[in-house]
C-alpha positions in Angstrom: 0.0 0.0 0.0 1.3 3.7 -0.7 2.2 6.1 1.8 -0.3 9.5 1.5 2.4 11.4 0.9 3.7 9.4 -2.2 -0.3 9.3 -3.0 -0.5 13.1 -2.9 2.4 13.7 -5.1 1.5 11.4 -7.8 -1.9 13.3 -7.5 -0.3 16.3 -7.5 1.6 15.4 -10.4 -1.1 14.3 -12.6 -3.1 17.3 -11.9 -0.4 19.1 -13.3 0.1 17.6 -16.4 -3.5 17.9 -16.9 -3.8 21.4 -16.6 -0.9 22.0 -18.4 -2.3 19.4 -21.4 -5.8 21.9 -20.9 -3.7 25.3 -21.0 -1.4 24.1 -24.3 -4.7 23.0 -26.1 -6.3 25.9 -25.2 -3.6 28.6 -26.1 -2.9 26.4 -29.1 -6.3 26.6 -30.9 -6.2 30.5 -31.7 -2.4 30.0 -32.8 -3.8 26.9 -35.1 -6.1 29.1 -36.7 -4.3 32.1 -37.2 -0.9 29.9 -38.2 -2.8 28.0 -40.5 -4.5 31.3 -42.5 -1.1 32.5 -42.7 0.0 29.7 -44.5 -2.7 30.0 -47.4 -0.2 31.1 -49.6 2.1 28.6 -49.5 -0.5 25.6 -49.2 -2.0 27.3 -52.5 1.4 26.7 -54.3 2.0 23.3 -53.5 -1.4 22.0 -54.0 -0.4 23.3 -57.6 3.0 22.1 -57.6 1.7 18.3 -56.2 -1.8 17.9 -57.0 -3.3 17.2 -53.1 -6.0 18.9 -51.7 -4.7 21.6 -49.3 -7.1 24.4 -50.0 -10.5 24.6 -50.4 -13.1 27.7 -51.5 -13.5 28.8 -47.9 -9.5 28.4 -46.7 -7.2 25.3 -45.9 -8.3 21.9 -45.7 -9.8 20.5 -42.5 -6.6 18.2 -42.0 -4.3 21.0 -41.9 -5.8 22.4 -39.4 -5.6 19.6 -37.3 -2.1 19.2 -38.0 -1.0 22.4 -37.2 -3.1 22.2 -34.1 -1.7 18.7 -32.9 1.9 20.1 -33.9 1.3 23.5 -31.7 -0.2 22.0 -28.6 1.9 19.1 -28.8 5.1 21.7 -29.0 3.4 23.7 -26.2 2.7 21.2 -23.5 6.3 20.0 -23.5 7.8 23.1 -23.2 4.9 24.0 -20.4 7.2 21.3 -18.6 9.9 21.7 -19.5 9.9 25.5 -18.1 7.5 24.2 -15.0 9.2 21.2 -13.9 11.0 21.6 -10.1 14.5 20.7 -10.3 15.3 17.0 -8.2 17.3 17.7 -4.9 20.0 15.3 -5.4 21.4 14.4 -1.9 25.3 16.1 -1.1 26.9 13.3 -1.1 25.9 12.5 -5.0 27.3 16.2 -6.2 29.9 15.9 -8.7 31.1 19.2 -7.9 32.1 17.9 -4.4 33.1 14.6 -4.2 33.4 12.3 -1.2 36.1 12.7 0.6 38.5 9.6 0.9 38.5 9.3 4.8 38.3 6.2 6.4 
């Protein structure tokens, strides 16, 4: 059986990752959109250049969207923690800027 405390850290931690997977997909939908009318241009020119379906009469094509969205709040949620991960303690003796000292 767990201790509580290692119960309320993996809760902790889970909570976390969920509202930083709900903060990324939120932030990420408006930059989708705006990245993916930005790139009408482009998707124009090589729907000419290789015949697929990129653009459509009302803007890019459903599945570009989601691709840019999956590639923006995937790209966002790991640097979310990345930047809001705690750094470990590691214990002194362990440092390898101060190593044990050769006393027995």
């Amino acid at each position: 059986m767990a201790r509580p405390e290692a119960q309320r850290k993996a809760l902790r931690v889970a909570f976390r990752l969920i509202a930083l997977g709900l903060v990324s997909a939120v932030v990420s939908f408006p930059l989708a959109f705006t990245g993916t009318v930005m790139m009408n241009p482009l998707l124009g020119r090589l729907e000419a250049k290789y015949g697929v379906e990129l653009t459509g009469h009302s803007g890019p094509a459903d599945w570009i969207f989601a691709l840019v969205f999956a590639l923006t709040a995937i790209t966002l949620f790991a640097v979310l923690v990345l930047v809001t991960r705690r750094p470990s303690a590691a214990p002194p003796d362990t440092d390898p800027r101060n190593p044990p000292s050769a006393t027995l």
